[in-house]
VOPAGU-2260 file (C-alpha; in pm, 1 decimal, decimal comma):
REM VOPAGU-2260
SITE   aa  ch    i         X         Y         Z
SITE  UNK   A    0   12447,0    6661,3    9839,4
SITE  UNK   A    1   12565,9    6615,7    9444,2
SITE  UNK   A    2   12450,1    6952,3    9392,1
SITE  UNK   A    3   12657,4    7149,2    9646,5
SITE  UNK   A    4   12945,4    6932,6    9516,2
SITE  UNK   A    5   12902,2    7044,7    9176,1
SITE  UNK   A    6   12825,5    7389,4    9304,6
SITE  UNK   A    7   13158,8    7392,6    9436,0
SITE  UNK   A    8   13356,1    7284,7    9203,3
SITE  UNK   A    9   13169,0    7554,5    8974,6
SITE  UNK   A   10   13266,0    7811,6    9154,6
SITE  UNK   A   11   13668,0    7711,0    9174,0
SITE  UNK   A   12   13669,3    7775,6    8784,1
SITE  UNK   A   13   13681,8    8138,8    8762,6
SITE  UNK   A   14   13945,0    8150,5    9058,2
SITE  UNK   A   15   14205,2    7961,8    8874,8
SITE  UNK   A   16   14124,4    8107,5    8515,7
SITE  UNK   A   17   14182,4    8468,0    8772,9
SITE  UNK   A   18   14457,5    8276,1    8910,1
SITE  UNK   A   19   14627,8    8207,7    8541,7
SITE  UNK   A   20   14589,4    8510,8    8402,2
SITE  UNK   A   21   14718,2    8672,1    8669,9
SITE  UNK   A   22   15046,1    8473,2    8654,4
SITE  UNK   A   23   15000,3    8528,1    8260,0
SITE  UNK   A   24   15025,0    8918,0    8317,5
SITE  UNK   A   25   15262,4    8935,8    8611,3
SITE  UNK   A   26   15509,6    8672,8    8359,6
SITE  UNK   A   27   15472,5    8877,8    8075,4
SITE  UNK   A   28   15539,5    9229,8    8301,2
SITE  UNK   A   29   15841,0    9072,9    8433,1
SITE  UNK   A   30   15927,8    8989,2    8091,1
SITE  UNK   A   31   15922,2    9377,6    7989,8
SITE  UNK   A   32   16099,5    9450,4    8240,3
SITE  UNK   A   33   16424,3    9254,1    8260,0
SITE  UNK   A   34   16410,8    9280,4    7856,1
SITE  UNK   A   35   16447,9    9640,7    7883,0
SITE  UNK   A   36   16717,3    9601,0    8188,4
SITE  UNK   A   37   16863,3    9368,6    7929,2
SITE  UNK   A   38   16913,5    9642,8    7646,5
SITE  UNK   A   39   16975,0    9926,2    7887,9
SITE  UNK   A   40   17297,5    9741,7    8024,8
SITE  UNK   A   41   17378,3    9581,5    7730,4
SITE  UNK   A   42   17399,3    9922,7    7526,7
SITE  UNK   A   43   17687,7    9864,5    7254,2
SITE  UNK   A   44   17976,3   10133,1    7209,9
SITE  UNK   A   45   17832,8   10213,4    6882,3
SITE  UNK   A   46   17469,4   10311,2    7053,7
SITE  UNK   A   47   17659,6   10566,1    7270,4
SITE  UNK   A   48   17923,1   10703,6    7026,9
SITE  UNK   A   49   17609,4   10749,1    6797,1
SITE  UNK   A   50   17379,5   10904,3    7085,9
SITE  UNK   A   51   17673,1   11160,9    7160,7
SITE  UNK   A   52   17728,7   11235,5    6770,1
SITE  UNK   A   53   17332,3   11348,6    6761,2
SITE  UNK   A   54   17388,9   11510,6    7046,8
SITE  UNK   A   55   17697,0   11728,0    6921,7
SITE  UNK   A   56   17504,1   11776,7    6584,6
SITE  UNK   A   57   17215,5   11915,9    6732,0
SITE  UNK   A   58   17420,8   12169,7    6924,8
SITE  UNK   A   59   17600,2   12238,9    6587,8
SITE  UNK   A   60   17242,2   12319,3    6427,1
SITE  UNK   A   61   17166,1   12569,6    6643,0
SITE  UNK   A   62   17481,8   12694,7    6620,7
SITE  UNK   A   63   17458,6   12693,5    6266,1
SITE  UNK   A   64   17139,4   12834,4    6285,0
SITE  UNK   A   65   17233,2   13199,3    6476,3
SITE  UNK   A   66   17557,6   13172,9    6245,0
SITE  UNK   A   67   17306,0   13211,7    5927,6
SITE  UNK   A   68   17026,4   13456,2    6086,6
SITE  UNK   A   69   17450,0   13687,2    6160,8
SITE  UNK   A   70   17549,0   13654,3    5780,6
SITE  UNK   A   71   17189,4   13708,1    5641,2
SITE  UNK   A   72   17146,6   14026,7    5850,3
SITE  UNK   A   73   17525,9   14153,4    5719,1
SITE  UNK   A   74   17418,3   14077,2    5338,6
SITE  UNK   A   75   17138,9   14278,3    5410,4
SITE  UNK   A   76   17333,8   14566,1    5513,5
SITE  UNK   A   77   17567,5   14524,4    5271,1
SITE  UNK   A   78   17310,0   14518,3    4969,7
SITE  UNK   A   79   17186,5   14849,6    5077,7
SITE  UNK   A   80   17511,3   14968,2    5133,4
SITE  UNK   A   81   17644,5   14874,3    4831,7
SITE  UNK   A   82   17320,5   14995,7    4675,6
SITE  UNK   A   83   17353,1   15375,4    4824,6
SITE  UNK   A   84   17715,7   15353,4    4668,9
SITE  UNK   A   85   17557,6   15259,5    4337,2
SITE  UNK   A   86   17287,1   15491,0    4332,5
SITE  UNK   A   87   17541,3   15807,2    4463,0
SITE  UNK   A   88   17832,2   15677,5    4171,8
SITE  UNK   A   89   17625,8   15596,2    3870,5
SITE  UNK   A   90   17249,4   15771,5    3975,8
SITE  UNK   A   91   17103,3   15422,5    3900,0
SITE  UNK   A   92   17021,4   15079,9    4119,3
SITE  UNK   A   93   17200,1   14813,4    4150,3
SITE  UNK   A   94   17132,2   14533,7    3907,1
SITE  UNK   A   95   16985,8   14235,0    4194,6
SITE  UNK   A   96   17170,7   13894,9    4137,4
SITE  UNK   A   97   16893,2   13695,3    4242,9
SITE  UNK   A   98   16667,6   13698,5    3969,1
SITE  UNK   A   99   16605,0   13305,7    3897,6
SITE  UNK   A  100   16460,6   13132,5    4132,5
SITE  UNK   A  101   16339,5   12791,4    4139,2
SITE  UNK   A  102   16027,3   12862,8    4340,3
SITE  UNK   A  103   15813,8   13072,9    4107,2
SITE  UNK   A  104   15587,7   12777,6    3938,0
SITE  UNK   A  105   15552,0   12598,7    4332,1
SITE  UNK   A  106   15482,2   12951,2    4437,6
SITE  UNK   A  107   15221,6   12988,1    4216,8
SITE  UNK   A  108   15073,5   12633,0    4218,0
SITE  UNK   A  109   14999,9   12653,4    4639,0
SITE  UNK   A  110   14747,0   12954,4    4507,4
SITE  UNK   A  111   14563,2   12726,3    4261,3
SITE  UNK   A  112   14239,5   12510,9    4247,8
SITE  UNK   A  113   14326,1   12168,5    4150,8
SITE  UNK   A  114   14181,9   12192,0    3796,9
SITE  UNK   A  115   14338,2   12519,4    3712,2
SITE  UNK   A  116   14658,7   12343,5    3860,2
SITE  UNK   A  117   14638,5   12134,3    3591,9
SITE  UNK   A  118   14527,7   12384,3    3366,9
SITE  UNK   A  119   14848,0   12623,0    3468,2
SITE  UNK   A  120   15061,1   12317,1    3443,3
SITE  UNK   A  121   14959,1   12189,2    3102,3
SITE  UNK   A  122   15032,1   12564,6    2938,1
SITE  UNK   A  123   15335,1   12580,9    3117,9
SITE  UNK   A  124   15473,9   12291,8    2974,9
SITE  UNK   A  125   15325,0   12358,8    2575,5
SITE  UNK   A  126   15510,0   12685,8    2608,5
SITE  UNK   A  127   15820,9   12532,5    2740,2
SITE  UNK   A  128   15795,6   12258,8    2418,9
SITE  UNK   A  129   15701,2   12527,5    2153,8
SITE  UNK   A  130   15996,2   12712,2    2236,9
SITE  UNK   A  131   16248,7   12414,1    2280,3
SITE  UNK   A  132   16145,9   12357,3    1914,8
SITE  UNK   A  133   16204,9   12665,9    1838,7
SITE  UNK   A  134   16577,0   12659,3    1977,3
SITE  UNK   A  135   16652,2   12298,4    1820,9
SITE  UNK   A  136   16510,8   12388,0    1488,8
SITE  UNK   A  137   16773,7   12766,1    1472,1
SITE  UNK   A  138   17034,3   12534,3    1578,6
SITE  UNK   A  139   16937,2   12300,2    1296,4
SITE  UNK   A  140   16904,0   12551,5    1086,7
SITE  UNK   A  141   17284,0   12689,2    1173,0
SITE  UNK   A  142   17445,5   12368,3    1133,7
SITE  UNK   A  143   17289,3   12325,4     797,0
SITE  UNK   A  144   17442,9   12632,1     696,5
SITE  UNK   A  145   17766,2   12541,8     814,4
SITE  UNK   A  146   17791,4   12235,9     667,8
SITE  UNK   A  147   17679,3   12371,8     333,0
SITE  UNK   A  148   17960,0   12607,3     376,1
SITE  UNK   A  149   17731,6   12903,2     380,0
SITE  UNK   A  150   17802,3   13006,1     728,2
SITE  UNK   A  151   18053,6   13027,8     999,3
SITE  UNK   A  152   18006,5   13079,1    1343,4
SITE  UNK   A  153   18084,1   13335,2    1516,7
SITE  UNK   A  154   18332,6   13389,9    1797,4
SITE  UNK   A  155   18212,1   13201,2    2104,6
SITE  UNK   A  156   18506,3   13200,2    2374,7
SITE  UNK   A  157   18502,3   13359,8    2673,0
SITE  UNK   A  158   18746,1   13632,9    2688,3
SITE  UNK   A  159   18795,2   13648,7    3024,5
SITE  UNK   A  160   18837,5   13245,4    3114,9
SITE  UNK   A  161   18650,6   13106,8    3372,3
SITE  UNK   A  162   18501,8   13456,0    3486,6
SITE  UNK   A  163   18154,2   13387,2    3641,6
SITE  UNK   A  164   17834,8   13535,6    3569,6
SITE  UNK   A  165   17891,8   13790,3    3922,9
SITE  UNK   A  166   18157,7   13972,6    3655,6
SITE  UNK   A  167   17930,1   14025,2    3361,8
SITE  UNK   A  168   17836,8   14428,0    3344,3
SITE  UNK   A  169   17616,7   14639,7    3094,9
SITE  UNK   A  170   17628,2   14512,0    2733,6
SITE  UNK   A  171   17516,3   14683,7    2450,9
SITE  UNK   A  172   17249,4   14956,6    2415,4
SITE  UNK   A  173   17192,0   15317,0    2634,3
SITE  UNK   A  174   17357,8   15302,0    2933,2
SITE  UNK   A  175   17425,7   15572,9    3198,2
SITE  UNK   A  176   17805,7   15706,4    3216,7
SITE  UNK   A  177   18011,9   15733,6    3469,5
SITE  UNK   A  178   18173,7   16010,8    3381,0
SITE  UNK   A  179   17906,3   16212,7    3244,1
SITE  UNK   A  180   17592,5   16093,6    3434,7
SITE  UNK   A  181   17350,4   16022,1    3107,8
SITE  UNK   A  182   17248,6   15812,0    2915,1
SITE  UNK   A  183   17533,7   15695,4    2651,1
SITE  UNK   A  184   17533,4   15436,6    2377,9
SITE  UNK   A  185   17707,5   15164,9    2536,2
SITE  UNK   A  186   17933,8   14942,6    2231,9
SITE  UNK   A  187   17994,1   14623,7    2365,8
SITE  UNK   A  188   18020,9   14421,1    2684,8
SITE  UNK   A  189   18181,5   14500,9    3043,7
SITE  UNK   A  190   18368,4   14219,2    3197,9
SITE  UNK   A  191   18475,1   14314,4    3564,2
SITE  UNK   A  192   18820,0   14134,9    3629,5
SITE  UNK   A  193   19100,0   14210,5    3847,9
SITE  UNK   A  194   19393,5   14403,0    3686,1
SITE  UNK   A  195   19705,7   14154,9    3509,5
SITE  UNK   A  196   19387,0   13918,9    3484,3
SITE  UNK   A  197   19451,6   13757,0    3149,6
SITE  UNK   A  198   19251,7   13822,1    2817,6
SITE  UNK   A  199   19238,5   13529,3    2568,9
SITE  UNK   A  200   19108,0   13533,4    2188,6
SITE  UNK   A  201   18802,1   13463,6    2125,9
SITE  UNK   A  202   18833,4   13270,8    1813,0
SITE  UNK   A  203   19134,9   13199,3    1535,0
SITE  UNK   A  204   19205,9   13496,4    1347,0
SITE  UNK   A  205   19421,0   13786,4    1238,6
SITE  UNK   A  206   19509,0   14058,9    1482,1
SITE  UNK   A  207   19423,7   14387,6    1292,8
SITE  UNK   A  208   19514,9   14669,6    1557,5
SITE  UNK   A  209   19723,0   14649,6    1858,2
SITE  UNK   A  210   19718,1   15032,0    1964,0
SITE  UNK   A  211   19833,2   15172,0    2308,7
SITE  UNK   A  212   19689,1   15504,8    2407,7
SITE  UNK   A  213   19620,4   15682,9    2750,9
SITE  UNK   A  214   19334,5   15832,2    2606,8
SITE  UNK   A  215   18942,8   15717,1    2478,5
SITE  UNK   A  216   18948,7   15344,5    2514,1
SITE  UNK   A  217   19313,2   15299,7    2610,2
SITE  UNK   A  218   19486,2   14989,1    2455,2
SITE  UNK   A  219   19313,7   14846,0    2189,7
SITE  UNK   A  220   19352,5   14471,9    2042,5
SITE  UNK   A  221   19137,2   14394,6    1718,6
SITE  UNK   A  222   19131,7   14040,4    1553,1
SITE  UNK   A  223   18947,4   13953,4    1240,7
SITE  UNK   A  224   18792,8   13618,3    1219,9
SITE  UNK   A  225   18624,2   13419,0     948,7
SITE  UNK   A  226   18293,1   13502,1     809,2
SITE  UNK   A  227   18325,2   13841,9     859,7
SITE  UNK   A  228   18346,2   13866,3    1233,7
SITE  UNK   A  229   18570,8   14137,0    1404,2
SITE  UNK   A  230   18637,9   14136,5    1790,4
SITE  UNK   A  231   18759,5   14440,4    1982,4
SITE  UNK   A  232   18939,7   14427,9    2281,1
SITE  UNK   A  233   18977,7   14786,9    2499,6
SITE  UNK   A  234   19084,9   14921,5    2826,5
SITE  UNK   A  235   19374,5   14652,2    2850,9
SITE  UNK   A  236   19642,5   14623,4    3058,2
SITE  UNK   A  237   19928,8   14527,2    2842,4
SITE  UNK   A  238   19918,3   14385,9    2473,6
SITE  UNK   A  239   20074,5   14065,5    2451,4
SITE  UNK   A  240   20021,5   14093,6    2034,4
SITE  UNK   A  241   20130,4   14229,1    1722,6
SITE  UNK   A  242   19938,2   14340,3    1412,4
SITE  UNK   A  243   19984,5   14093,5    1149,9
SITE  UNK   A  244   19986,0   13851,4    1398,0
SITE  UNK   A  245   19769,6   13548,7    1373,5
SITE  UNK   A  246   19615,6   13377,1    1669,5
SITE  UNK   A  247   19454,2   13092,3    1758,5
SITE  UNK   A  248   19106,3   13058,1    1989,5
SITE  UNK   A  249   19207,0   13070,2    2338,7
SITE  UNK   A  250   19542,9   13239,2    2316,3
SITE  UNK   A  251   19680,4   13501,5    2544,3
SITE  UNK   A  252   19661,8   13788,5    2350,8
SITE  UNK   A  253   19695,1   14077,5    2710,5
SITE  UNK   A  254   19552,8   14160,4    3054,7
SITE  UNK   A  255   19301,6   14340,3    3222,0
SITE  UNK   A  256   19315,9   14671,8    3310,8
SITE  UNK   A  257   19223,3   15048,3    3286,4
SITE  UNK   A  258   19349,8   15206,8    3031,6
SITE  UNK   A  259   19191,2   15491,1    2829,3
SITE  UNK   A  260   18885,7   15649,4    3037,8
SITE  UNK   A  261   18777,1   15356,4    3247,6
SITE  UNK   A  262   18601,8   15394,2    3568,2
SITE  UNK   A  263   18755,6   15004,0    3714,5
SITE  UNK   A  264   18980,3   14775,4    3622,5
SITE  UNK   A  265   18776,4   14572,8    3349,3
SITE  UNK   A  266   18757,9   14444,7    2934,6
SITE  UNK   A  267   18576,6   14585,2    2715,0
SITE  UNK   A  268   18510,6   14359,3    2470,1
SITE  UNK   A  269   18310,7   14373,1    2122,7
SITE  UNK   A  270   18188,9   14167,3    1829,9
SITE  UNK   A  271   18112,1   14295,8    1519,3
SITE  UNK   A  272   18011,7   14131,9    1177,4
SITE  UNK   A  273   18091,4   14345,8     870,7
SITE  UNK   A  274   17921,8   14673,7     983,6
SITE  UNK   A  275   17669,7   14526,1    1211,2
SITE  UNK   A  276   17728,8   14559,3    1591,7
SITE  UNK   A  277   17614,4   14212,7    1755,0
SITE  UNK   A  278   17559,8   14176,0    2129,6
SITE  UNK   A  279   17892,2   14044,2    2239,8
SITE  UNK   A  280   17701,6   13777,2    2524,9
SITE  UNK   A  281   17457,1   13621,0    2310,3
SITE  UNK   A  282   17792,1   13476,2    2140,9
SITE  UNK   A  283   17894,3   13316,3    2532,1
SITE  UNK   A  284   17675,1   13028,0    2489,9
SITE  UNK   A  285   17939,0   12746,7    2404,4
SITE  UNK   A  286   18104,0   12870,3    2695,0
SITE  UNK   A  287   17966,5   12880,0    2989,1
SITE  UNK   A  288   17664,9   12655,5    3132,5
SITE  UNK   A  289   17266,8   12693,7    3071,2
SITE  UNK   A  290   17218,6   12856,0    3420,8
SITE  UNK   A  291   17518,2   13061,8    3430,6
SITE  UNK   A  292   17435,8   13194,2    3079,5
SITE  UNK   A  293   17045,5   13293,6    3156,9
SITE  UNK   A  294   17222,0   13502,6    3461,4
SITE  UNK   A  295   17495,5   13656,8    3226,6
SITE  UNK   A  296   17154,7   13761,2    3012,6
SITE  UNK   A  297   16998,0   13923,6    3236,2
SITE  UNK   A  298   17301,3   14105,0    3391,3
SITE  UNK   A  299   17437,6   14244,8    3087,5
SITE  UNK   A  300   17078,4   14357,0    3012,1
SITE  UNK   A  301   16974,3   14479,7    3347,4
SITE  UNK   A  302   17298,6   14676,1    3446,9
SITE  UNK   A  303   17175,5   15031,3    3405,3
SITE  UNK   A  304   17527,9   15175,0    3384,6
SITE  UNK   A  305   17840,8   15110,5    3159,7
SITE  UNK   A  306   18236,1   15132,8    3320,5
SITE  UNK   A  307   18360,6   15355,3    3059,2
């Protein structure tokens, strides 16, 4: 009799533990549930304005999407439009203006093992030093000069104020004519600017020549500048100048245009020391910015053609 007592009450154990858990589970489900009713109906007007902006913005990235795949497609077409014109005017290609990009070294890196990664990396940055040196120690070198009074520098204002790199043309060395379709010794530096666009000084100095012609290189403007330095001015507009006149860095001296033989309305624009020609955009440093003087480098050294 004791036994079957105790073998009953055994047996009610797992029923209620069963029992508990199961009102454990169904408590905690019932829980979920009226926690999420809770949050559903209890949405704040912030949660929905900021549910429909994400909605509007990811219609507006798609449409922004088919908007770019329209404009890349027309600056393709235009590029080799513009680069049949070239090639028909001037019988040479169009100089590219994409010719930094800041890609290259992760471009290269995806191709590498790790340890010539590092390898790569290490030589790309003891190149990058050595020449950094190099550039501090010339400009060391320069101001020492200066300040000994040995020196002046030469003239380093844009002529053309705020043009952008997009305006720089052929500088200095062979370049194919317009006019005559060969090769031509090309004097100084192209600046493509609308006509009336005005030309400034490019240092303090003493205006030499202020010619007008029709003919060769059209209105002329020549300063003289300390240290030797001579800048020429050709193709203007109008001449705002007289000789004799001195003029300080930055002044309105006259305006763009196409005087003489020019092809477009640009300057033409020149820097001499003594008798030695000098390549007019290596002087555009203290101008412009580091990135918008690399691309004036390579543009004025990469357009095959002059506009005279």
């Amino acid at each position: 009799m004791g036994t079957r007592i105790h073998h009953t009450r055994s047996s009610r154990w797992p029923r209620i533990l069963r029992r508990l858990l199961g009102i454990a589970v169904g408590s905690l489900s019932l829980s979920l549930i009226l926690f999420g009713l809770f949050i559903w109906l209890m949405r704040t007007d912030t949660d929905r304005r900021l549910k429909a902006e994400n909605a509007h913005l990811a219609a507006s990235c798609d449409e922004l999407k088919d908007r770019q795949a329209r404009l890349e497609a027309a600056i393709d077409y235009l590029q080799m439009r513009d680069g049949n014109i070239y090639r028909d005017l001037f019988y040479a290609d169009a100089p590219s203006l994409e010719m930094f990009r800041t890609d290259d070294f992760l471009a290269k890196a995806d191709t590498l093992p790790q340890g010539n990664l590092e390898q790569y990396t290490a030589e790309k940055v003891d190149r990058l030093l050595e020449g950094c040196g190099r550039i501090e120690e010339n400009f060391r070198a320069a101001a020492r000069l200066i300040d000994a009074g040995k020196d002046t520098l030469p003239p380093m204002r844009l002529p053309v104020p705020d043009a952008r790199y997009t305006q720089i043309g052929a500088s200095v060395g062979p370049r194919m004519s317009p006019f005559l379709k060969v090769e031509i010794e090309h004097a100084g530096l192209d600046v493509i600017a609308a006509q009336e666009t005005p030309v400034v000084a490019a240092a303090a100095g003493t205006v030499t020549r202020a010619d007008r012609s029709r003919k060769g290189e059209g209105n002329v403007i020549e300063i003289s500048h300390p240290g030797g330095y001579r800048t020429r001015y050709t193709h203007l507009g109008s001449i705002r100048v007289n000789r004799g006149q001195h003029v300080s860095a930055g002044e309105l001296i006259g305006t763009v245009g196409m005087s003489g033989t020019s092809f477009v309305p640009h300057l033409h624009y020149e820097v001499l020391r003594d008798t030695l020609r000098l390549d007019p955009v290596c002087c555009l440093f203290g101008s412009v910015g580091p990135t918008a003087f690399m691309n004036m480098m390579y543009l004025s050294a990469h357009t095959g053609q002059s506009l005279e």
